[in-house]
C-alpha positions in Angstrom: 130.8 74.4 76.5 130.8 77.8 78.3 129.2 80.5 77.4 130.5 83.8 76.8 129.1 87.3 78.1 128.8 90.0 75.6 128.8 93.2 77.0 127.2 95.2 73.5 124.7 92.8 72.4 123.2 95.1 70.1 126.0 96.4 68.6 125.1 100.2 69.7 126.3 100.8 73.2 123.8 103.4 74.2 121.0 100.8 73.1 122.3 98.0 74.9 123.4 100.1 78.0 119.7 101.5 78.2 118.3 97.8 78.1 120.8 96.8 80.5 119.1 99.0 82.9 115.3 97.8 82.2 115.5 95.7 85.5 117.1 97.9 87.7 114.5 100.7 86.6 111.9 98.8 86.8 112.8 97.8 90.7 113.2 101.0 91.4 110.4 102.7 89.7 108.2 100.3 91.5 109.8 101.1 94.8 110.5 104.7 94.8 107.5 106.2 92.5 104.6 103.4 92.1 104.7 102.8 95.6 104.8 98.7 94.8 105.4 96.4 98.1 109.3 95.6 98.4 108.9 91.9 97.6 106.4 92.6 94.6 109.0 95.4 93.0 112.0 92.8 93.3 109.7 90.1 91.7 109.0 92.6 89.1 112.8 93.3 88.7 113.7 89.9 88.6 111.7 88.8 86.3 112.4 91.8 83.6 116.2 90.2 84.5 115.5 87.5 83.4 114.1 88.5 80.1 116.7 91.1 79.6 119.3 88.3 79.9 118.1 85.8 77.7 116.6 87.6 75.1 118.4 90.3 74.9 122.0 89.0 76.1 121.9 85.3 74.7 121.6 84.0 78.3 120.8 80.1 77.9 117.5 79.9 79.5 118.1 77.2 82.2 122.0 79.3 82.6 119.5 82.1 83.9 117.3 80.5 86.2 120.1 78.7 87.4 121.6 82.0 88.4 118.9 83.6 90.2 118.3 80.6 92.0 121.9 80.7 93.2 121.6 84.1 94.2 118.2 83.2 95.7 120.1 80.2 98.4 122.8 83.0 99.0 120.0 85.4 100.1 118.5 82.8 102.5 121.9 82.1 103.9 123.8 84.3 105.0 121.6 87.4 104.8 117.9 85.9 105.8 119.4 83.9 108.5 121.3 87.4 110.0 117.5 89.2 109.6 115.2 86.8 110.9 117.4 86.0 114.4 118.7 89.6 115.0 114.4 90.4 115.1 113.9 87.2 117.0 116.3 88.6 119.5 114.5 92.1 119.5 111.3 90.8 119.8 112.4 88.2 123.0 113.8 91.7 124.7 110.2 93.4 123.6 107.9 91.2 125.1 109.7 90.7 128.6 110.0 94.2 128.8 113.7 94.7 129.5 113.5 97.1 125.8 111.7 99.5 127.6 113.8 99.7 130.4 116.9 100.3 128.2 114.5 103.1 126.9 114.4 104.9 130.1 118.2 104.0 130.9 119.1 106.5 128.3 115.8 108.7 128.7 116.7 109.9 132.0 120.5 111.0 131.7 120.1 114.5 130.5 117.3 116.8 130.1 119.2 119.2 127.4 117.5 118.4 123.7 120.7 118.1 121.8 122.8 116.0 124.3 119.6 113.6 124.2 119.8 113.8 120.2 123.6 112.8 120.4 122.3 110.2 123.4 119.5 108.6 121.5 119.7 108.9 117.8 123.3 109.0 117.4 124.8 106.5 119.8 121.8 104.5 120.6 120.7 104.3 117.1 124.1 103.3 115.7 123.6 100.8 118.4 120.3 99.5 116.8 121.6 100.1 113.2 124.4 97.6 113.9 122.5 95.2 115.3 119.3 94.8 113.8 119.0 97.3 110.7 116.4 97.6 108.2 114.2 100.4 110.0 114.5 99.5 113.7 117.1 102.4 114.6 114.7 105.0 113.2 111.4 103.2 114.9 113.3 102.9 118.1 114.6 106.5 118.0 111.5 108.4 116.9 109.7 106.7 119.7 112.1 107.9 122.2 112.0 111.5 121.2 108.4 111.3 120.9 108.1 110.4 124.5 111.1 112.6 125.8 108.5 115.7 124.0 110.2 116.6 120.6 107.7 117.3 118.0 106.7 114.8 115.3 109.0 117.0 112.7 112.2 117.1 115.0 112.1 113.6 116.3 111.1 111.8 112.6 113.8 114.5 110.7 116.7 114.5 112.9 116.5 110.3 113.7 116.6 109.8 109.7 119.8 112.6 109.4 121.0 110.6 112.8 121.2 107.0 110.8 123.6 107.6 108.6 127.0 107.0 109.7 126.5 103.6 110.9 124.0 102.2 107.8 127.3 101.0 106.0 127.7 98.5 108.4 124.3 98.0 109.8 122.9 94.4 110.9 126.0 92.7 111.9 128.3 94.1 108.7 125.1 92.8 106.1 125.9 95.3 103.3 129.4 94.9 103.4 129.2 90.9 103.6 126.5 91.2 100.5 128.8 93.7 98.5 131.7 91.0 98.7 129.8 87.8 98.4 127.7 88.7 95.4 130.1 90.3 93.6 133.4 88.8 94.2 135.4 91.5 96.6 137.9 90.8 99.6 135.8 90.8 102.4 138.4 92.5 104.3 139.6 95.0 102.0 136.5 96.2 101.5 135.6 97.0 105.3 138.7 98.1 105.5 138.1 100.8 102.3 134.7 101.6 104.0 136.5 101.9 107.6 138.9 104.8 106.2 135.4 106.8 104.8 133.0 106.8 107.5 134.6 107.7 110.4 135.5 111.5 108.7 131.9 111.6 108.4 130.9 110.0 111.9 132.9 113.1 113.2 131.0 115.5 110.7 127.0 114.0 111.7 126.8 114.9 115.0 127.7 118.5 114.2 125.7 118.4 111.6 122.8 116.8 113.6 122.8 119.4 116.1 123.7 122.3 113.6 120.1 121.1 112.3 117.9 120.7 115.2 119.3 124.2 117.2 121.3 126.1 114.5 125.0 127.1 114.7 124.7 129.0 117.8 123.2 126.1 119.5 125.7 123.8 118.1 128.6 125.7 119.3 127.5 125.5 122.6 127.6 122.0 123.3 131.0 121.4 120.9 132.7 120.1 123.1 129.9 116.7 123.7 129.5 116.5 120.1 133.3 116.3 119.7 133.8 113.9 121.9 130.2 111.6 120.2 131.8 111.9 116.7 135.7 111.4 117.6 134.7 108.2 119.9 132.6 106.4 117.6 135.1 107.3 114.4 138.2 105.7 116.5 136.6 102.2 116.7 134.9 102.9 113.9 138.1 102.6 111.7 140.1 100.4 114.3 137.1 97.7 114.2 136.8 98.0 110.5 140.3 97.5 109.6 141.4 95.1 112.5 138.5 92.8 113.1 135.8 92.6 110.3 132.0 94.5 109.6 130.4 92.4 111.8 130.4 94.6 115.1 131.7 98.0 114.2 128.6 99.5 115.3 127.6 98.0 117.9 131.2 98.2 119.5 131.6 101.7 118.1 128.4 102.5 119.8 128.9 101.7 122.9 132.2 103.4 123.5 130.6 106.4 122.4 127.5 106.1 124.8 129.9 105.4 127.3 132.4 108.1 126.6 129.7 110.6 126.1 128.0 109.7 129.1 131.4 109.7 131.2 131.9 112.9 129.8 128.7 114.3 130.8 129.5 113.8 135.0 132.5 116.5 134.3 131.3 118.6 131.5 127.5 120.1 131.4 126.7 123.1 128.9 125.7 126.4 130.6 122.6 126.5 129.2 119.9 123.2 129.3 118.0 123.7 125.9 114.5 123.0 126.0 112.4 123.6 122.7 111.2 120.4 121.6 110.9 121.4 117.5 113.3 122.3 114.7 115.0 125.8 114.3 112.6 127.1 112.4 109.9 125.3 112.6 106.9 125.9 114.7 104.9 123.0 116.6 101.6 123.3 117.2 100.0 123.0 120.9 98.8 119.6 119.7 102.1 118.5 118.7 104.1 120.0 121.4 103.6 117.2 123.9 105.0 117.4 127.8 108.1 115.0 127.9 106.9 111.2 129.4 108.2 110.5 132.9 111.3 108.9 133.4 110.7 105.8 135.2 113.7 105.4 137.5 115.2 101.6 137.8 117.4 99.7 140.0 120.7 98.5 139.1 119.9 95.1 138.6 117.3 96.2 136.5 119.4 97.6 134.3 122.1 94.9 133.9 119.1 92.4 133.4 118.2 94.7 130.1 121.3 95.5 129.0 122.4 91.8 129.5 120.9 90.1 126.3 123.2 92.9 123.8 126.4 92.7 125.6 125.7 88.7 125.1 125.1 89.2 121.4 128.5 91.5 121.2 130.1 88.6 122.7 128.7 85.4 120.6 129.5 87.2 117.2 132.9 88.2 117.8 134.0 84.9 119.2 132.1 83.4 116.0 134.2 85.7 113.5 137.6 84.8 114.7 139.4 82.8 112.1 140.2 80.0 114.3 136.1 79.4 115.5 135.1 79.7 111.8 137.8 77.2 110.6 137.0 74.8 113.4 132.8 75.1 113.0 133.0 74.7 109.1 135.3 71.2 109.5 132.4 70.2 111.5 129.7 71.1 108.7 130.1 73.2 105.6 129.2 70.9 102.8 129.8 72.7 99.2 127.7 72.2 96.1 128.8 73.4 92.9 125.7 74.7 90.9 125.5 72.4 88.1 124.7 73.9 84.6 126.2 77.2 86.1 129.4 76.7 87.9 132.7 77.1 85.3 130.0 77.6 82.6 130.5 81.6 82.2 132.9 83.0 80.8 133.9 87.1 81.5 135.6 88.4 78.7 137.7 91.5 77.4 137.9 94.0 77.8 136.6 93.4 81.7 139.1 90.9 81.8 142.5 90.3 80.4 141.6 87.1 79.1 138.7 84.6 79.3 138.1 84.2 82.9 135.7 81.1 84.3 132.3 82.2 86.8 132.6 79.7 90.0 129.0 79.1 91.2 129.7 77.3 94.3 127.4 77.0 97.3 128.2 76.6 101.0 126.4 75.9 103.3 128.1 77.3 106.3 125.3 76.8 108.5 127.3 76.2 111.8 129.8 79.7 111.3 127.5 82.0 109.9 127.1 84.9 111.7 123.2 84.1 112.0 123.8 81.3 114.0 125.8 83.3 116.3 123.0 85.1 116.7 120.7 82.8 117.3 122.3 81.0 119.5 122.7 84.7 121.6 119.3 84.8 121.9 118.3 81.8 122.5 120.1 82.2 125.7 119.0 85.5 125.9 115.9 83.9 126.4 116.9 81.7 129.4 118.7 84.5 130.7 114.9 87.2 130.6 113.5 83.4 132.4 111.6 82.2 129.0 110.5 78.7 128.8 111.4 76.6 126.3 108.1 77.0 124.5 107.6 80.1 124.9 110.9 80.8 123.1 110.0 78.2 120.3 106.7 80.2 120.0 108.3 83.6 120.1 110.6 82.1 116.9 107.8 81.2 114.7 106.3 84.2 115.5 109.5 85.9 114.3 109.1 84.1 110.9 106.0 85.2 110.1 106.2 89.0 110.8 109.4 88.9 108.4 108.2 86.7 106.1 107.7 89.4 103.3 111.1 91.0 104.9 112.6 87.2 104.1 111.1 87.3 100.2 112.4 90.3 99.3 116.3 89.4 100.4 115.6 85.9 98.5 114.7 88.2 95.5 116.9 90.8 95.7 119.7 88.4 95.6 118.4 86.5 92.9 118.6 89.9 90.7 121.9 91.0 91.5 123.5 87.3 91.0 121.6 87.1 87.7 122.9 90.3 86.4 126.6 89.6 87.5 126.1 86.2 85.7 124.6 87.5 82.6 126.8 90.6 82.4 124.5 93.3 82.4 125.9 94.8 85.4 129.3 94.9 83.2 127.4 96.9 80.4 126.3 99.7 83.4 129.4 99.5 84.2 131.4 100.2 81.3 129.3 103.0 80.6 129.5 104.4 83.7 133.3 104.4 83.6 132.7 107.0 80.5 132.4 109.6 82.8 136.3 109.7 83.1 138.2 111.3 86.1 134.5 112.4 87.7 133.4 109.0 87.8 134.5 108.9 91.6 131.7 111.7 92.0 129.5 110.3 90.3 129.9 106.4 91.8 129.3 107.9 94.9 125.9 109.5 94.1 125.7 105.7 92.7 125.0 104.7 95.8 123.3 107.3 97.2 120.8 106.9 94.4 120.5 103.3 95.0 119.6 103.7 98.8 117.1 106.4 98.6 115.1 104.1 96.0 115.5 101.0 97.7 115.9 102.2 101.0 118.5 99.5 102.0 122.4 99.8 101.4 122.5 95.8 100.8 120.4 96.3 98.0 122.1 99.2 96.6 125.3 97.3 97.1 123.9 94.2 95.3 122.5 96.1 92.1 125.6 98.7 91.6 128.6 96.9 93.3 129.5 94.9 90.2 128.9 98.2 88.1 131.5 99.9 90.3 134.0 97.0 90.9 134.0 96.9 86.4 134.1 101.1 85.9 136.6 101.4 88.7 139.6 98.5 86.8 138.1 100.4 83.5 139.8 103.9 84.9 142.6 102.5 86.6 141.3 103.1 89.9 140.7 100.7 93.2 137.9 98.7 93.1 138.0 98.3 96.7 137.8 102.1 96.3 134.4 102.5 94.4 132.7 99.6 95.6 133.5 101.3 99.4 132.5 104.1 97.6 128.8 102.7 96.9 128.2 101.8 100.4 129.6 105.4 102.0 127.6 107.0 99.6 124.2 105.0 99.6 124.5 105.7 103.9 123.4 109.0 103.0 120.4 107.7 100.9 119.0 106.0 104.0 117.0 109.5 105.0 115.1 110.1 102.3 113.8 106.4 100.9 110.5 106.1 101.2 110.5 103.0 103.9 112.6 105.4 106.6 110.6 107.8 106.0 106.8 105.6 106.7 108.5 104.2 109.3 109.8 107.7 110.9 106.0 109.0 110.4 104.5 105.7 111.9 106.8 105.7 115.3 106.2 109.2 115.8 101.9 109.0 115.3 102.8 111.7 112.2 100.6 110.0 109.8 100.1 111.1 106.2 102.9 113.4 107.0 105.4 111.6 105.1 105.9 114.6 102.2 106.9 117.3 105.3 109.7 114.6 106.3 111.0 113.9 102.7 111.0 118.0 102.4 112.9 118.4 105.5 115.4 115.7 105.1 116.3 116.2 101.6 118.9 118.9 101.5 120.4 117.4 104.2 120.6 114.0 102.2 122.1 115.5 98.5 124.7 117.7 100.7 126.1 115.3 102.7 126.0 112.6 99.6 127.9 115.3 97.7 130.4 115.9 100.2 131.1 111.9 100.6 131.8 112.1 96.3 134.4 114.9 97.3 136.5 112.7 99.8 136.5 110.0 97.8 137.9 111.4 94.7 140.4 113.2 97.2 141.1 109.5 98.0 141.1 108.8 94.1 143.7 111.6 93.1 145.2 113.5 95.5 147.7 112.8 98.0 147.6 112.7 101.0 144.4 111.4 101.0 144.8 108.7 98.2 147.5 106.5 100.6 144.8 105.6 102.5 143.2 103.8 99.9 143.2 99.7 99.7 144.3 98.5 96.2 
């Protein structure tokens, strides 16, 4: 017999919606104020979850475990399986040294501060955001800058505003594949929702960036570069998104606008070379003001052999997203196993639904066409390509699994909390009381997702703990779910600056240690502005024409 959600369990909505909420705070209190290891702080959330759903919501006990466990296979594969081979890739290019020539490929075009800023956070750390994620674009970045000579503040700061944009679909379309898979959107419509919000803002960060770093004056100078950054990334940006899938937006955005930027730059320089290395502003001590690091200058071949192991990446993932490869690899393998216990066991009911609808909980395992596979196989020969041996490429893999073992946990986790409370319905609860804010609710659901990033520090997990919520508040008010659940993800992208992991890992690239609370200061404002101004467009897209006929229904 199946069991029914109940969405007020105590009768008193304010009650139940506040217990509702005991896992979600909890994860987040852990992560954001108690400073509690990622893994740990989802354990923690999981297992107040799990309490919270069976003694609270009437959850049968093995219904419950069953559910996390679900979610818990579903965070292995797809997501773990994207994570671990997209590092395993990175850290084949690391060790042969080929990463540190694509360093100095884009160290040495220009010597002006804010066309390097566009160069390297911007394009190049789009570049990084959509292929590898979770912290490597900022690492990477602040590194650069560090070595080019812009002070700890600058180079930590302006890489955190720079990764923004691109979050939405970082590592290989991961929070948009998470959103839809957990919590039953279209895949397509979703990155399609998310394609016709970022790129307005992909043309307003690099402004923004530069506006930052040198000021208004020093922004208007070099318009015309940034113009050209923004508009070439936000072309591909939407045509990508709506036209091909999350998978490579970034990376394929990225590119064209490296390579329009840098075509632009042989016909257009700015009168003036600007060379202070800190923020408008702010003053840099002797200590900190460090000369830039010599550009090492390399051959052509050189360069193609670093550049070599992404461009194959680019080309293994889009051959493995078109419809025709999937539907051939999963008729080889792609066995399904229905969750017994769980599958067709849960019922959603009114008013969520117009009638009593059945939970699926089925589990395939598409090892052959998932996207991680792709990428493994790209660097694997990647690694014949940089002349690995077989062994050493075996060792370099193992090694990969250890360093993100914890990385690996906390996905497994994460998943396992945000299938749980889809299953049990206390998502529906959030989001039924969220939907009380009326016609601001588009505001607010934005600043949903902000929220959600800058305490998790990872747009997958903010999509996996508030995309139900939104997908339920949004068919509460009569608007597009595809709307507020794009909405989440737009929103959390401006989260990604001020959560506490970007911001240890913006301090620990740039040697700024114990520095963290000047970065947070810095990078706030910029975060809540730009958050806020994402909740404006998108209730422009909610009400008012002719924004709203871009939205996907």
């Amino acid at each position: 017999m199946a069991w029914q959600q109940i969405y007020d369990p105590l009768g008193n909505m304010v009650i139940s919606t506040a217990l509702a909420a005991v896992p979600v705070v909890v994860m987040l209190a852990a992560l954001g104020f108690f400073h509690i290891k990622a893994h740990i702080a989802a354990g923690m959330g999981l297992i107040a979850a799990l309490l919270v759903a069976i003694f609270v919501y009437g959850m049968p006990a093995d219904m419950a475990g069953k559910a996390a466990l679900f979610g818990g296979f579903t965070g292995l594969l797809p997501i773990g399986w994207i994570v671990l081979n997209i590092i395993f890739l990175h850290q084949l290019t690391e060790q042969n040294g080929s990463f540190a020539v694509l360093q100095d490929s884009l160290s040495g075009i220009t010597q002006d501060r804010r066309i390097q800023l566009l160069l390297i956070a911007f394009c190049f750390g789009a570049f990084f955001e959509g292929a590898a994620g979770f912290g490597t674009p900022v690492a990477v970045t602040a590194a650069i800058l560090i070595g080019l000579g812009f002070s700890p503040l600058a180079a930590s700061g302006l890489s955190l505003i720079a990764n923004t944009a691109p979050v939405a679909f970082g590592a290989l379309g991961t929070p948009v594949i998470t959103l839809a898979k957990v919590h039953g959107y279209d895949l397509m419509e979703v990155t399609a929702m998310i394609g016709r919000q970022l790129p307005v803002f992909s043309m307003i960060v690099p402004f923004w960036l530069i506006w930052a770093f040198a000021g208004r004056k020093g922004m208007m100078e070099i318009w015309p570069a940034i113009l050209v950054t923004g508009l070439s990334f936000a072309i591909p940006q939407y045509l990508v998104s709506n036209f091909i899938g999350p998978e490579l937006v970034d990376i394929i955005a990225a590119i064209v606008s490296m390579a329009c930027l840098v075509g632009f730059l042989r016909v257009w320089q700015p009168r003036t070379v600007w060379t202070s290395p800190s923020l408008r502003g702010h003053d840099v001590s002797a200590a900190e003001a460090k000369p830039p690091k010599p550009i090492t200058q390399h051959s052509t071949q050189a360069l193609v052999a670093a550049w070599t192991p992404w461009v194959i990446l680019s080309v293994f993932v889009f051959i493995w997203g078109l419809p025709s490869v999937k539907a051939w690899l999963n008729g080889i393998f792609a066995p399904a196993f229905p969750m017994e216990g769980l599958h067709n066991m849960i019922e959603k009911v009114p008013p969520v639904v117009r009638q009593p609808t059945k939970e699926g909980a089925v589990y395939t395992l598409n090892l052959l066409s998932a996207t991680g596979t792709a990428i493994f196989v790209s660097a694997v020969v990647s690694g014949f390509v940089m002349k690995y041996n077989p062994v050493a490429i075996v060792r370099t893999f193992f090694k990969t699994i250890w360093l993100v073992k914890f990385s690996l946990l906390t996905i497994v986790l994460m998943l396992a909390l945000g299938t749980l409370t889809r299953y049990s319905g206390t998502d529906t609860t959030l989001g039924l009381a969220f939907a009380n804010t009326g016609v601001l609710y588009p505001f607010f659901g934005t600043l949903m997702g902000w929220l959600g990033v800058a305490l998790t520090g990872s747009d997958t997990a903010s999509n996996v703990l508030f995309g139900g919520m939104q997908k339920v508040a949004a068919e509460q008010l009569g608007l597009s779910p595809n709307l507020m659940g794009a909405a989440n993800s737009s929103g959390g992208v401006m989260g990604k600056m001020i959560d506490a992991q970007s911001i240890v890992v913006a301090s620990t690239a740039t040697r700024w240690f114990n520095r963290e609370g000047d970065i947070l200061r810095y990078v706030f404002f910029h975060s809540i502005a730009l958050a806020c101004l994402v909740g404006l467009y998108v209730t422009l897209q909610a009400y008012v024409w002719p924004f709203s006929l871009t939205v996907v229904h």
